[in-house]
DRENLUM-861634 format. One record per residue (C-alpha): residue number from 1; residue in one letter; x, y, z. Coordinates in nm, 3 decimals, padded with zeros to 5 digits. Each point is the difference from the previous one (the first is absolute). Layout:
! residues N
> NUM_A_X_Y_Z
...
! end
This chain:
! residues 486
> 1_X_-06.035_00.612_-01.927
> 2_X_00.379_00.117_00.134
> 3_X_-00.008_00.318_00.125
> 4_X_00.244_00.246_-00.171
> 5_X_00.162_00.020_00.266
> 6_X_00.116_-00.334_-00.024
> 7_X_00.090_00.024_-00.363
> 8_X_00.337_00.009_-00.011
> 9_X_00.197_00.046_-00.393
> 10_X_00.230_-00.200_-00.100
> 11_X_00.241_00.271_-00.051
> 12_X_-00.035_00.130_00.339
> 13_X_00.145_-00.333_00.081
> 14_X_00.264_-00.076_-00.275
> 15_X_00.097_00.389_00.093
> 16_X_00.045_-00.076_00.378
> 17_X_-00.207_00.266_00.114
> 18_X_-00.232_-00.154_00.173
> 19_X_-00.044_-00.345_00.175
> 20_X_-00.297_-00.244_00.017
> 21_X_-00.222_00.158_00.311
> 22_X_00.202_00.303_-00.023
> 23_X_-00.371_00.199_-00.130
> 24_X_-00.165_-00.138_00.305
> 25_X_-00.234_00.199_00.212
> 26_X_00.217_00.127_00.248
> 27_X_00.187_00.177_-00.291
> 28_X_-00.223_00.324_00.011
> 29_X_00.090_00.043_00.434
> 30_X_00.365_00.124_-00.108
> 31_X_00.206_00.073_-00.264
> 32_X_00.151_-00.204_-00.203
> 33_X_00.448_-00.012_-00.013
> 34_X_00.049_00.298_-00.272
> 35_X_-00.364_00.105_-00.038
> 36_X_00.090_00.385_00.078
> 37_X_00.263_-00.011_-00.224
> 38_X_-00.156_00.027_-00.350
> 39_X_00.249_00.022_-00.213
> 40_X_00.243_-00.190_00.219
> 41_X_00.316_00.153_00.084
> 42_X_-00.064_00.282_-00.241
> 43_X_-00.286_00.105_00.186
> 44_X_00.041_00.359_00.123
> 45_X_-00.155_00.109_00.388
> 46_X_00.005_00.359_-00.111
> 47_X_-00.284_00.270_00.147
> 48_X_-00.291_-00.091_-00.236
> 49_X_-00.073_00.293_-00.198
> 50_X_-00.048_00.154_-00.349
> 51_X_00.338_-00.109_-00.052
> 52_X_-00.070_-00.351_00.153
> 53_X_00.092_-00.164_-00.379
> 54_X_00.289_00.181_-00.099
> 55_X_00.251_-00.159_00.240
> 56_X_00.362_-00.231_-00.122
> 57_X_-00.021_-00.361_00.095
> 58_X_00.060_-00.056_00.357
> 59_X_00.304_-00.167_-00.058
> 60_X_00.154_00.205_-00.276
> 61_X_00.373_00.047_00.066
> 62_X_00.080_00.367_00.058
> 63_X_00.210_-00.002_-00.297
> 64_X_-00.268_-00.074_-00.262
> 65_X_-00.266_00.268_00.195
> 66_X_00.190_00.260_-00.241
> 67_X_-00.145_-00.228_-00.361
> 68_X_-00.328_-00.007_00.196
> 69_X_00.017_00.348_-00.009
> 70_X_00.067_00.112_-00.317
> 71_X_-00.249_-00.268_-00.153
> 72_X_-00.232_00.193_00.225
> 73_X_00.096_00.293_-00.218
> 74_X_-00.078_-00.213_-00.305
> 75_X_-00.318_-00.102_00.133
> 76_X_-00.125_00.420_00.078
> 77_X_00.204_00.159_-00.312
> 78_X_-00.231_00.183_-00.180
> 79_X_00.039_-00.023_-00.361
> 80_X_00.015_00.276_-00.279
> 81_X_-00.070_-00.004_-00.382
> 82_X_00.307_00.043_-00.266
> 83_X_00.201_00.166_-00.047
> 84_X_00.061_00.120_00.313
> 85_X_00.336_00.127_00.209
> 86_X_00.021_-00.286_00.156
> 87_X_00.040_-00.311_-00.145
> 88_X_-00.014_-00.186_00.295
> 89_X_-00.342_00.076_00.058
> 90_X_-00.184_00.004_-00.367
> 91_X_-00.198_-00.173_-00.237
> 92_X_-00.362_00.007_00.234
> 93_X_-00.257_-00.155_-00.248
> 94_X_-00.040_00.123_-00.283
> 95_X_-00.402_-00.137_00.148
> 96_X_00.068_-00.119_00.361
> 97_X_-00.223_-00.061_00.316
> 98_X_00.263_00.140_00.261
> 99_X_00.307_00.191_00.042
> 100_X_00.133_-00.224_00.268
> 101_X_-00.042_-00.300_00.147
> 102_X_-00.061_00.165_00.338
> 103_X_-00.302_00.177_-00.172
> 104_X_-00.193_-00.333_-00.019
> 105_X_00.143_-00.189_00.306
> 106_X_-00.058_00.230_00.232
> 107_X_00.289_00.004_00.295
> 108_X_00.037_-00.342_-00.161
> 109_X_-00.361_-00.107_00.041
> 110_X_-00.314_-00.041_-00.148
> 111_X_-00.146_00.232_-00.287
> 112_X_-00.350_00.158_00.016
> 113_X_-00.301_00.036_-00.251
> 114_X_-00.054_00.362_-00.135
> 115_X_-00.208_00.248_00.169
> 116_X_-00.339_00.092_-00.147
> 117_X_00.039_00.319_00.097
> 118_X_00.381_00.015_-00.147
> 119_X_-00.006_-00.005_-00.331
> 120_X_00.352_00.136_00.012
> 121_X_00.063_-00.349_00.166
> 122_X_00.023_-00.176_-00.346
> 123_X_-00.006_-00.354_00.167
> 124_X_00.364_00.063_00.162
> 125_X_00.138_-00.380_00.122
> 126_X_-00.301_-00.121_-00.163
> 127_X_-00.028_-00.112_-00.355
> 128_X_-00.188_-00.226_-00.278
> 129_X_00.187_-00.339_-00.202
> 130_X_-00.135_-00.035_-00.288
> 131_X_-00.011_-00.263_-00.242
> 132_X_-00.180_-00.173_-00.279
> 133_X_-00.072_-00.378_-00.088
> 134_X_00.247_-00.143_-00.272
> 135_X_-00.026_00.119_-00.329
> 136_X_00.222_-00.264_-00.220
> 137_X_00.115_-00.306_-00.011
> 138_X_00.357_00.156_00.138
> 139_X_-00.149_00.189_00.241
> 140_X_-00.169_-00.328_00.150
> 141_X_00.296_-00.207_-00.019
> 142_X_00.221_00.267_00.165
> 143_X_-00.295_-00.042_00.295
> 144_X_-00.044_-00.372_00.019
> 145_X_00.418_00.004_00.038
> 146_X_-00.006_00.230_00.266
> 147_X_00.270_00.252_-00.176
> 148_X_-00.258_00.253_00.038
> 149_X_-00.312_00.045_00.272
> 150_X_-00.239_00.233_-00.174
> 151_X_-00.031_00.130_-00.337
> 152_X_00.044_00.369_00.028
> 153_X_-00.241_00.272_-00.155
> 154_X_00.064_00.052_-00.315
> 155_X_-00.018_00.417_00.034
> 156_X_00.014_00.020_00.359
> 157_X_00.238_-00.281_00.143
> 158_X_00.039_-00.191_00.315
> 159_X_-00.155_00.324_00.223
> 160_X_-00.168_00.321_00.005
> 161_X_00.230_00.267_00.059
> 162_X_-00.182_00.301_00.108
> 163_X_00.283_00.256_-00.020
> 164_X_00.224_00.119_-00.292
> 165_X_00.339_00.233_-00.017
> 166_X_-00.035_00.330_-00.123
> 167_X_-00.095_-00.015_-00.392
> 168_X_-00.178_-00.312_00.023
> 169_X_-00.378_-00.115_00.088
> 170_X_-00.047_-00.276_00.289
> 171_X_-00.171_-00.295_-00.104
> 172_X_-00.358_00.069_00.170
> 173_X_-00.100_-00.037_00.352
> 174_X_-00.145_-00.257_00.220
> 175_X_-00.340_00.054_00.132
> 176_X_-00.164_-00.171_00.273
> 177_X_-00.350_-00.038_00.162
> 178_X_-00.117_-00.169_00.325
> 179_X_-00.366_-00.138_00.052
> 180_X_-00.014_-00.123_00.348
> 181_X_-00.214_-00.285_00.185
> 182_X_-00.073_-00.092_00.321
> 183_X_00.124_-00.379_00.132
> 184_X_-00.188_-00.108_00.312
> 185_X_00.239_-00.158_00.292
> 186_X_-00.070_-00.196_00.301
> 187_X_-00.080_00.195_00.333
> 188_X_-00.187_00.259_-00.204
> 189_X_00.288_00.155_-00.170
> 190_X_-00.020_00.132_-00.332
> 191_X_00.326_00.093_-00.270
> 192_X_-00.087_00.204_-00.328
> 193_X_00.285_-00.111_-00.245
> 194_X_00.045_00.192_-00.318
> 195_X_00.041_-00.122_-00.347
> 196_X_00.193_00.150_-00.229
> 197_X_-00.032_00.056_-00.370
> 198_X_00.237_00.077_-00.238
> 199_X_-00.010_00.262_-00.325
> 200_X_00.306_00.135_-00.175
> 201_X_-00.108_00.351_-00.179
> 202_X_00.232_00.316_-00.138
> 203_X_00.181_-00.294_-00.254
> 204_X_00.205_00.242_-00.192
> 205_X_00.147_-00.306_-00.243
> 206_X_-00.317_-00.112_-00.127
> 207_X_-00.238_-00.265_00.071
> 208_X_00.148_-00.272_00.204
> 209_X_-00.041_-00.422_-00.127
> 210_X_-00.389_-00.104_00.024
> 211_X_00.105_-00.308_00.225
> 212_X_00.207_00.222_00.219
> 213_X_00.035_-00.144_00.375
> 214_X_00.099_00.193_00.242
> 215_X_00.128_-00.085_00.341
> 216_X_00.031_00.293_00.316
> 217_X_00.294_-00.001_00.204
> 218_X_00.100_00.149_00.312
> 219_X_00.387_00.007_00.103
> 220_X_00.048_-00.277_00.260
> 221_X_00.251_00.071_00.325
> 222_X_00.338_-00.060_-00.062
> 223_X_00.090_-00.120_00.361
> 224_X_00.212_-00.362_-00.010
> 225_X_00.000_-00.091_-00.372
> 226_X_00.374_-00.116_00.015
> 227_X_-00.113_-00.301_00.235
> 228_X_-00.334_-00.082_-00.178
> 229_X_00.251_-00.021_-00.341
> 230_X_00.247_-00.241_00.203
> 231_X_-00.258_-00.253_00.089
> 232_X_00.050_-00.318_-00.163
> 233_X_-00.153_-00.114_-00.335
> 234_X_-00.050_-00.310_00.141
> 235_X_-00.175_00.113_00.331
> 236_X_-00.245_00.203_-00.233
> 237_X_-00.089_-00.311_-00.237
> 238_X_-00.069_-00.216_00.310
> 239_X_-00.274_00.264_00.093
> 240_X_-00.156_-00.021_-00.343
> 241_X_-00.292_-00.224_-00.019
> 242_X_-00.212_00.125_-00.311
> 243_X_-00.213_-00.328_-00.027
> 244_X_-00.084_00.024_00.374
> 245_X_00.152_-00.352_00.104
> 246_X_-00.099_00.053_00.376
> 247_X_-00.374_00.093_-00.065
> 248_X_00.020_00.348_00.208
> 249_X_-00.083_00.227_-00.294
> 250_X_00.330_00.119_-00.075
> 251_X_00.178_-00.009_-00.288
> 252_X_00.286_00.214_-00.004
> 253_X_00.241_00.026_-00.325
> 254_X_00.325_00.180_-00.122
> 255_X_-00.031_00.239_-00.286
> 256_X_00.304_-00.115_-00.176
> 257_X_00.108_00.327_-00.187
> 258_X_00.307_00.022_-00.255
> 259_X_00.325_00.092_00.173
> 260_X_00.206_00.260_-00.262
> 261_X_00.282_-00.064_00.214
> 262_X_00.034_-00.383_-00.040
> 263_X_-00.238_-00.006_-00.331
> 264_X_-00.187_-00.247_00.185
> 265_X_-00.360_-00.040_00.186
> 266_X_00.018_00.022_00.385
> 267_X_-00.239_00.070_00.284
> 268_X_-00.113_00.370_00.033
> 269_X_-00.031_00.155_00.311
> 270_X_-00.004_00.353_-00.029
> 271_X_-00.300_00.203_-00.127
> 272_X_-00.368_-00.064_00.060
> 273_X_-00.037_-00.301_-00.241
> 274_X_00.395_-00.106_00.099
> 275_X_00.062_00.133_-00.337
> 276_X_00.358_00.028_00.007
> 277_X_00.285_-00.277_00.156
> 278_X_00.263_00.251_00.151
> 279_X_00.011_00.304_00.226
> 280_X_00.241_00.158_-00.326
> 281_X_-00.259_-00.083_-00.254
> 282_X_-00.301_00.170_00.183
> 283_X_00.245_00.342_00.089
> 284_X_00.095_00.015_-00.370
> 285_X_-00.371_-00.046_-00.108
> 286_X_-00.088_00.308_00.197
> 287_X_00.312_00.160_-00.097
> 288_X_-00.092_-00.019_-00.326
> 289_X_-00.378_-00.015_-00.044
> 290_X_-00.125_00.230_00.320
> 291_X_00.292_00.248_-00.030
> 292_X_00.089_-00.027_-00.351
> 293_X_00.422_-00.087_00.079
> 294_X_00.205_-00.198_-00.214
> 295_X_00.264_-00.250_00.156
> 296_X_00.201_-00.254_-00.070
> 297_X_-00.233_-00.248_-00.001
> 298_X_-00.252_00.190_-00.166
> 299_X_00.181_00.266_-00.238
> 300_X_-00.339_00.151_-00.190
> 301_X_00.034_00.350_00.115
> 302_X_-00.395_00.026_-00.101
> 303_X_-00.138_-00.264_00.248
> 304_X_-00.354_-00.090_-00.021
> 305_X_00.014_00.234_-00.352
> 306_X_-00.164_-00.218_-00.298
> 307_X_00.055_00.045_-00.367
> 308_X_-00.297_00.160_-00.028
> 309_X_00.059_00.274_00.201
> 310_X_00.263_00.187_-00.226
> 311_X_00.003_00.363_00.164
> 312_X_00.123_-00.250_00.325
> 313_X_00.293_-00.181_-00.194
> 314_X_00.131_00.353_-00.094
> 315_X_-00.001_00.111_00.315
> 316_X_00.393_00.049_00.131
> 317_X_00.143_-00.221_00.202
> 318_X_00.274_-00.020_00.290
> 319_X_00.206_-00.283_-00.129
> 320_X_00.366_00.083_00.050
> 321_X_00.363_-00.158_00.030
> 322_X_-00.001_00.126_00.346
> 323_X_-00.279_-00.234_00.107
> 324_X_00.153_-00.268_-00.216
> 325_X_-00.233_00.077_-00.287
> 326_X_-00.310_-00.032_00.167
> 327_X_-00.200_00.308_00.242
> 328_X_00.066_-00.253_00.348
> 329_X_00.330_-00.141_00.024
> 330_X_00.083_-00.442_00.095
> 331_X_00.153_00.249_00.337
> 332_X_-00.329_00.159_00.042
> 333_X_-00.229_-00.345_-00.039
> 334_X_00.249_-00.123_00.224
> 335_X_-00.001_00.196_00.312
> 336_X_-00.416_00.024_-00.070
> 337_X_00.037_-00.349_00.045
> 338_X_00.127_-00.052_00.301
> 339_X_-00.210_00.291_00.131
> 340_X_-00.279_-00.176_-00.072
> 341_X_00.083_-00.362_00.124
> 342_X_00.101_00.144_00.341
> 343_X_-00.268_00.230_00.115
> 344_X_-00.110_-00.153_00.361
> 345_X_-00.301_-00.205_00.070
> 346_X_-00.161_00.212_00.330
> 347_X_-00.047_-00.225_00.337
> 348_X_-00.293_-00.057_00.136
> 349_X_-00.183_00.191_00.238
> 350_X_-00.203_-00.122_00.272
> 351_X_00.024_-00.381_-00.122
> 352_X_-00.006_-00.129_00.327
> 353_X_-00.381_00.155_00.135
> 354_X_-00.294_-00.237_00.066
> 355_X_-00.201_00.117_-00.244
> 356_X_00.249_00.014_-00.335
> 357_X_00.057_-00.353_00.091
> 358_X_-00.318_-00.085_-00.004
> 359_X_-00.022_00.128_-00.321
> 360_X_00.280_-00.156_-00.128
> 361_X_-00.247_-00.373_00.117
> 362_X_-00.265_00.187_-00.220
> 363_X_00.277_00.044_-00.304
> 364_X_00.083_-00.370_00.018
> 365_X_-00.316_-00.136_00.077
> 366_X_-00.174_00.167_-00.274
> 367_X_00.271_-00.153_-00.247
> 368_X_00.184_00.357_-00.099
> 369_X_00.332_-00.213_00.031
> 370_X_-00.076_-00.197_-00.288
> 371_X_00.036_00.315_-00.237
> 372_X_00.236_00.244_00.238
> 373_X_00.238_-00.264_00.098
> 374_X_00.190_00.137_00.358
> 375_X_00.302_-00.086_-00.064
> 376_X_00.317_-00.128_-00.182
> 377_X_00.381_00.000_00.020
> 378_X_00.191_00.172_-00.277
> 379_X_00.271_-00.191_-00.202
> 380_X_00.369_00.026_00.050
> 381_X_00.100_00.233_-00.242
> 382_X_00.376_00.099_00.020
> 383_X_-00.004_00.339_-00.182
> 384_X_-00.289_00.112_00.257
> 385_X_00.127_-00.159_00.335
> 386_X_-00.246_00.256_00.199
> 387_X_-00.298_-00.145_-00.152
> 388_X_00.091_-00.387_00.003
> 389_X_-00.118_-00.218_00.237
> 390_X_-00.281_00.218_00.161
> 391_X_-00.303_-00.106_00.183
> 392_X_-00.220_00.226_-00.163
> 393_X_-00.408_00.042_00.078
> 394_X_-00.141_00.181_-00.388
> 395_X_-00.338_-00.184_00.025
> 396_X_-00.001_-00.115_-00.345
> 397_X_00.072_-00.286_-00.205
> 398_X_00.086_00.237_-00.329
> 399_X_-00.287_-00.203_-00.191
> 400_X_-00.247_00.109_-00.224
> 401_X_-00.358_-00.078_00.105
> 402_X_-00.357_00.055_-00.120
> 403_X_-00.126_00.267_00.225
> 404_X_-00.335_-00.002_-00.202
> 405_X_-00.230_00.213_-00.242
> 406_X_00.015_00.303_00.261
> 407_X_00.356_00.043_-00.053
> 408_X_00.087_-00.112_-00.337
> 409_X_00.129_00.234_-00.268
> 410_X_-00.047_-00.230_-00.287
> 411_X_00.369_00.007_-00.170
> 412_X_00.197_-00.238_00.047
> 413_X_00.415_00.009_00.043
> 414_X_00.235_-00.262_-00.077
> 415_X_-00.190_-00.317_00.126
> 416_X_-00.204_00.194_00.241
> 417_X_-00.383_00.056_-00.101
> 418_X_-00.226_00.282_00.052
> 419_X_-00.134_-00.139_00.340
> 420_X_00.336_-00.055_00.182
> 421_X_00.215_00.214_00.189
> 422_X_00.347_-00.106_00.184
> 423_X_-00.060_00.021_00.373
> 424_X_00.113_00.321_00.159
> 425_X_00.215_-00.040_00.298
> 426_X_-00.157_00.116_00.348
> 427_X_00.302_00.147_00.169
> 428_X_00.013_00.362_00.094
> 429_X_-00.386_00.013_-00.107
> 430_X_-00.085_00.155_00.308
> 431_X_00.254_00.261_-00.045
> 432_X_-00.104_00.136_-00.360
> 433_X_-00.265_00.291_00.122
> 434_X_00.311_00.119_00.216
> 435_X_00.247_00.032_-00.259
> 436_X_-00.248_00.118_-00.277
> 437_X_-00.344_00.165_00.148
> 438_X_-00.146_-00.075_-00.330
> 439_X_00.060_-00.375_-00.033
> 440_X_-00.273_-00.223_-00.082
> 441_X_00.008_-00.374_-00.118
> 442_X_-00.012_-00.300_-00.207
> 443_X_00.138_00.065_-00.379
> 444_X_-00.215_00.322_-00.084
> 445_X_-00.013_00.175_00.316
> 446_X_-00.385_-00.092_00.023
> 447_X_-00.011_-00.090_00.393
> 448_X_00.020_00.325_00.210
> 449_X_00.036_-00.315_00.282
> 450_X_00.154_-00.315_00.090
> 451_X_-00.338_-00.167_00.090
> 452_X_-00.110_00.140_-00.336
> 453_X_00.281_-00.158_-00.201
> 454_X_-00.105_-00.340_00.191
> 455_X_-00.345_00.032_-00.110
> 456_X_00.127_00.073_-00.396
> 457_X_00.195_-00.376_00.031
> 458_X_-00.245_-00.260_-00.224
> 459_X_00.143_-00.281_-00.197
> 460_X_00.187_-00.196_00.233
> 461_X_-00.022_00.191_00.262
> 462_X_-00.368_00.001_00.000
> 463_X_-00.052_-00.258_00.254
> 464_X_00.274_00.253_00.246
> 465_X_-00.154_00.315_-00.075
> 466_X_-00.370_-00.181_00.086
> 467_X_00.099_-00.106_00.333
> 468_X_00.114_00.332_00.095
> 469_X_-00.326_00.163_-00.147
> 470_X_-00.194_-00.246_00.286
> 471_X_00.251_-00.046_00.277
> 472_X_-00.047_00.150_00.296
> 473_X_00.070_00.411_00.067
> 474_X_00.249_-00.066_00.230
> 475_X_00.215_-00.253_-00.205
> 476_X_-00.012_00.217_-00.261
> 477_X_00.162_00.350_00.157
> 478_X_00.247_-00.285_00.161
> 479_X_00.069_-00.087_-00.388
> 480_X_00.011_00.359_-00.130
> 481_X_00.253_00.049_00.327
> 482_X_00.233_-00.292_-00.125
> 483_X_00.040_00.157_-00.329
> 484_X_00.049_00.366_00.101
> 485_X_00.310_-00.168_00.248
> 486_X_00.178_-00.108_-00.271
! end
């Protein structure tokens, strides 16, 4: 049997990136060209701390720093109900989950499960989809077609929203439950991993569907998502391989998700079942179902309000000729936008010592690189000359994959199932307990550590996380090392 090592994609190849050889052993005794450089030349070498994700694109002319900026302002503005004296600034909720978007990406990274001993926390950059299996024929069709990825609570909608504007209930609130068990390691180690469980109580709307599924979510980093949206379709779908042609257990897919902008199904990669196709369609899905904010692209001033929640849809709204009708102006989504295509990728730190090489041997010999692919270079898109035509290191392919019965939320979205998640890129990773002290990992914050959210991975990464359980100590601090360097 070929070692991984030698297994080289055929996408790698057709991309340029890497030559036949080029993964050979004497890879992992230096660096290789442009390794440091994460995000390529948007990569910022700023002093890593708490602010380490908030930086412009490296490469940002000095004239557009000043958009950066005031999307920036977007991005912490925190939102009021209507009416209010500003109009600039209302139409929060009328139910929401945040005020801002800063509120659940913290300094532009990771969110964090609620306290225990917070209840005042009320699951803050932390949330619950919800949906329910098709009802009607219409309902089914609407699926099968991909014009719509889940079928929405009927009283309760797409999420729980665990706050409400003054005059109005919240929805309920998320509880959650750890029991914990011990996994034995080679070399005598020993991990306790905790498994969550989920209840939603304090339902103030009524009794939610029988067949509800629900799915936890914690609010991903937002660190180089303008370069993982301009890599190529076509260097995506030469990475998918859902029938497992080359016999090595993986069998990556796109979640092909409905496109409002084009009316038309294209590859998601953004969300943590790639639910939605564009950077714009995931910002106005938080603008308008986490905050509660109308735009031009979605105008309901009630967001994630059903028609069974009356009080909600009588609620007043911010909707106004100054913001072109809506509570977020097409000027506002804009300059969001670009803030949130050009925030920097960090460099990495340390790359270059024995040991995080040796764990980067470990990462490629243990076949991580089939899933959390190193590297790719972005398209040549015109309108976004800074991010065209970078050698950029994510580590991931932006596939879905089973990661097994330990992770799986059971509800499906768009043509992803209940057992498979998109691969989360690796860069920065080491970074996110600097910029938020109360970052934890995988989708619901369950892994307090990075060896923990390894030993979670089942599915297709079974065989991976196995080999790390019984490898050596020593090769497995050197892996733990490789990851925290990136």
């Amino acid at each position: 049997m070929k070692s991984p090592l030698l297994k080289l994609t055929s996408a790698m190849l057709l991309a340029g990136l890497v030559s036949k050889g080029a993964m050979a052993e004497e890879s992992y005794t230096q660096l290789e060209p442009g390794e440091i450089a994460q995000g390529g030349n948007t990569t910022h070498y700023k002093k890593v701390n708490a602010k380490a994700f908030t930086h412009p694109a490296a490469n940002m002319p000095f004239k557009q720093q000043l958009d950066f900026r005031i999307g920036n302002g977007i991005f912490k503005k925190l939102w009021v109900a209507a009416p209010s004296s500003t109009t600039a600034s209302d139409g929060l909720g009328p139910l929401y989950n945040a005020r801002s978007c800063m509120q659940c990406h913290t300094r532009d990274g990771r969110g964090h499960t609620p306290k225990a001993n917070w209840p005042e926390d009320n699951a803050v950059s932390m949330f619950l989809r919800l949906s329910i299996p098709p009802q009607t024929e219409e309902q089914i069709n609407a699926l099968k077609s991909g014009r719509i990825g889940v079928v929405p609570d009927p009283v309760y909608g797409t999420q729980l929203q665990d706050f409400a504007v003054t005059g109005l209930q919240a929805e309920g609130r998320m509880n959650i439950s750890y029991s914990e068990f011990d996994v034995e390691l080679s070399g005598g180690q020993r991990v306790t991993l905790r498994r969550p469980a989920y209840k939603i109580t304090d339902l103030q709307y009524g009794a939610t569907h029988p067949d509800l599924m629900i799915s936890p979510r914690i609010a991903p980093a937002m660190i180089g998502l303008g370069l993982l949206e301009n890599i190529a379709e076509t260097d995506i779908k030469a990475l998918s391989d859902p029938t497992d042609r080359d016999r090595n257990g993986i069998s990556g897919k796109p979640n092909w998700v409905w496109d409002s902008s084009v009316q038309k199904l294209r590859i998601g990669r953004f969300g943590w079942k790639a639910g939605h196709p564009s950077l714009n369609q995931q910002n106005n899905s938080a603008f308008n179902g986490d905050i509660g904010i109308s735009t031009p692209y979605s105008p309901d001033p009630y967001g994630d309000c059903t028609e069974q929640q009356s009080a909600c849809l009588k609620m007043a709204n911010g909707n106004t000729e100054l913001q072109e009708g809506v509570e977020a102006s097409s000027k506002m989504n804009d300059v969001l936008l670009f803030y949130t295509r050009h925030i920097a990728v960090p460099a990495r730190r340390q790359a270059d010592k024995p040991e995080v090489l040796a764990g980067k041997k470990v990462f490629y010999e243990t076949g991580c690189q089939h899933c959390h692919q190193p590297k790719f270079r972005t398209a040549n898109n015109p309108e976004l000359p800074q991010l065209s035509n970078q050698l950029i290191w994510p580590y991931t392919d932006m596939l879905l994959h089973d990661m097994g019965e330990g992770l799986a939320d059971h509800r499906p979205e768009f043509s992803a199932n209940g057992r498979e998640w998109r691969t989360a890129p690796l860069w920065g990773i080491g970074l996110m307990r600097t910029v938020s002290k109360q970052a934890s990992y995988l989708h619901d914050g369950r892994a307090r550590t990075l060896l923990e959210a390894i030993l979670w991975h089942g599915g297709e990464a079974e065989t991976a996380m196995r080999a790390v359980k019984t490898m050596p100590v020593q090769d497995r601090d050197n892996l733990i090392k490789f990851l925290e360097s990136l």
